[in-house]
C-alpha positions in Angstrom: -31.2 -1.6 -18.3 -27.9 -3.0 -17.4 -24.4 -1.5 -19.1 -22.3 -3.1 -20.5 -19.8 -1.8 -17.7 -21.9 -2.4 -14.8 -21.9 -6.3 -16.1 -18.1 -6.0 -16.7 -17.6 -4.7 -13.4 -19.5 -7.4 -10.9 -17.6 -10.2 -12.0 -14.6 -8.1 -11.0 -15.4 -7.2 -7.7 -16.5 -10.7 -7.0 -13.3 -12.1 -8.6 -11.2 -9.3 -6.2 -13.5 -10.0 -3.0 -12.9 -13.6 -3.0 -8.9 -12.9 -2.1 -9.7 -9.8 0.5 -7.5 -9.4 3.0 -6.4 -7.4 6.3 -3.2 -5.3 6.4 -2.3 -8.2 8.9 -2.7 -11.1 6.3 -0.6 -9.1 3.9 2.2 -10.7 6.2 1.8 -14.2 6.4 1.4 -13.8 2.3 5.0 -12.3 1.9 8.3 -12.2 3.9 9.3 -9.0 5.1 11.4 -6.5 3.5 12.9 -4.6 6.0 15.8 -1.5 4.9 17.2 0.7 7.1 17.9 4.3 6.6 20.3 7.0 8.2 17.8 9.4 8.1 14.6 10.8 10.6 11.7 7.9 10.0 9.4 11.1 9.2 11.1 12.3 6.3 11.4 8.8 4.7 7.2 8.5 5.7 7.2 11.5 4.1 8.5 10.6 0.4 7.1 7.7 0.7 3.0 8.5 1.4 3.1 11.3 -0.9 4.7 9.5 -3.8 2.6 6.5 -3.1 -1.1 8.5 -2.9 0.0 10.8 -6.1 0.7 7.3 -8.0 -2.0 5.0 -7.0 -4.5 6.5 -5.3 -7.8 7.7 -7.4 -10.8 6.0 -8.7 -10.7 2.5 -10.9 -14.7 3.0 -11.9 -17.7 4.2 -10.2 -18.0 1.3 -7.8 -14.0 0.7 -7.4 -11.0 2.6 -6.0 -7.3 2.7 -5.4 -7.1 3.9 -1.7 -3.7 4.9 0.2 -4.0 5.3 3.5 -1.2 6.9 5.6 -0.9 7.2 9.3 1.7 8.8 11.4 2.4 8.3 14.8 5.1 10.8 15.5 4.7 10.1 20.0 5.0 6.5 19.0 7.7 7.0 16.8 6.8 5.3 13.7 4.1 5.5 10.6 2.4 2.9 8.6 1.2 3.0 5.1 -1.1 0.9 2.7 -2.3 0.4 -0.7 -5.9 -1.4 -0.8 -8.7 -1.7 -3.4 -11.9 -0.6 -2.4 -14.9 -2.6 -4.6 -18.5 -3.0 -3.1 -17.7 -2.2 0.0 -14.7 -5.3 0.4 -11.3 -3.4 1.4 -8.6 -6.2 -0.3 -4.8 -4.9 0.7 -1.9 -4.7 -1.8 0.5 -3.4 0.5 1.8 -2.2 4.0 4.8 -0.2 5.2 5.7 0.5 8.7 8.6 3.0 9.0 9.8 3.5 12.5 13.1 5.4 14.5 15.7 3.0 14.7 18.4 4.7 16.7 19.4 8.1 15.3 17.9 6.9 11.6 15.0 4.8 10.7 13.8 1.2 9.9 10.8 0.1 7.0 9.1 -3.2 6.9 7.6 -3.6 3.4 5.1 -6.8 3.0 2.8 -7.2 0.1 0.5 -9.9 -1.1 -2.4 -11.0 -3.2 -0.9 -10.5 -6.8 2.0 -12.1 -8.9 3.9 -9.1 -8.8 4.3 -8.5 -4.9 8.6 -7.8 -5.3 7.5 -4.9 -7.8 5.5 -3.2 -5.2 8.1 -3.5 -2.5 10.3 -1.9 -5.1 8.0 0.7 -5.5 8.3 1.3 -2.1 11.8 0.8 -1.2 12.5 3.5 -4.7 10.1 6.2 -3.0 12.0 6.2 0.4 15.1 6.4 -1.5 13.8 10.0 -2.8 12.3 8.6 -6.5 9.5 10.0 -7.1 8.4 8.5 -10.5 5.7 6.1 -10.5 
């Protein structure tokens, strides 16, 4: 017998499926942000992935989740972050940083895509590598 949650829930992942998208698509969906910081790239990575997976990480339902993925690549001299949706096994990308050493500070490139309130994310974003570490 089917729930009422389960039936709620496959038009959903369907609906979210059908705009999926790579961490590389997120760019041709959005222009660039880019800021630049007097600080070490690590710390800014820093504020920013543990703000970022303490807001919106974390499970949606039992088939869907919030995923935030942070890689750093301190020999390369740079990090990259995203935010993607996890539903039925389709991975569909919010948002991407890439925050690198730019001299004696550091340089982030902010793109999002896929929803009508893509600026807000970059916000977001921009507000944790400032230090803000509301939601």
């Amino acid at each position: 017998m089917m729930t009422i949650k389960y039936l709620l829930a496959v038009p959903l992942g369907l609906a979210l499926s059908a705009c999926s998208s790579t961490p590389q698509d997120l760019e041709t969906k959005s222009a660039p942000t880019v800021q630049t910081y007097t600080e070490n790239y690590q710390g800014i990575f820093r504020r920013v992935s543990t703000t970022a997976k303490r807001c919106e990480a974390g499970n949606i339902n039992a088939t869907a989740s919030m995923a935030v993925d942070a890689q750093l690549y301190s020999e390369l001299g740079y990090g990259e972050i995203s935010r993607s949706l996890i539903n039925y096994g389709a991975r569909n990308y919010y948002w991407n940083a890439k925050i690198e050493r730019s001299g004696t500070g550091s340089k982030m490139t902010v793109t999002a895509g896929n929803t009508i309130n893509n600026q807000s994310m970059i916000n977001n974003v921009a507000r944790w590598a400032a230090g803000d570490q509301n939601c």
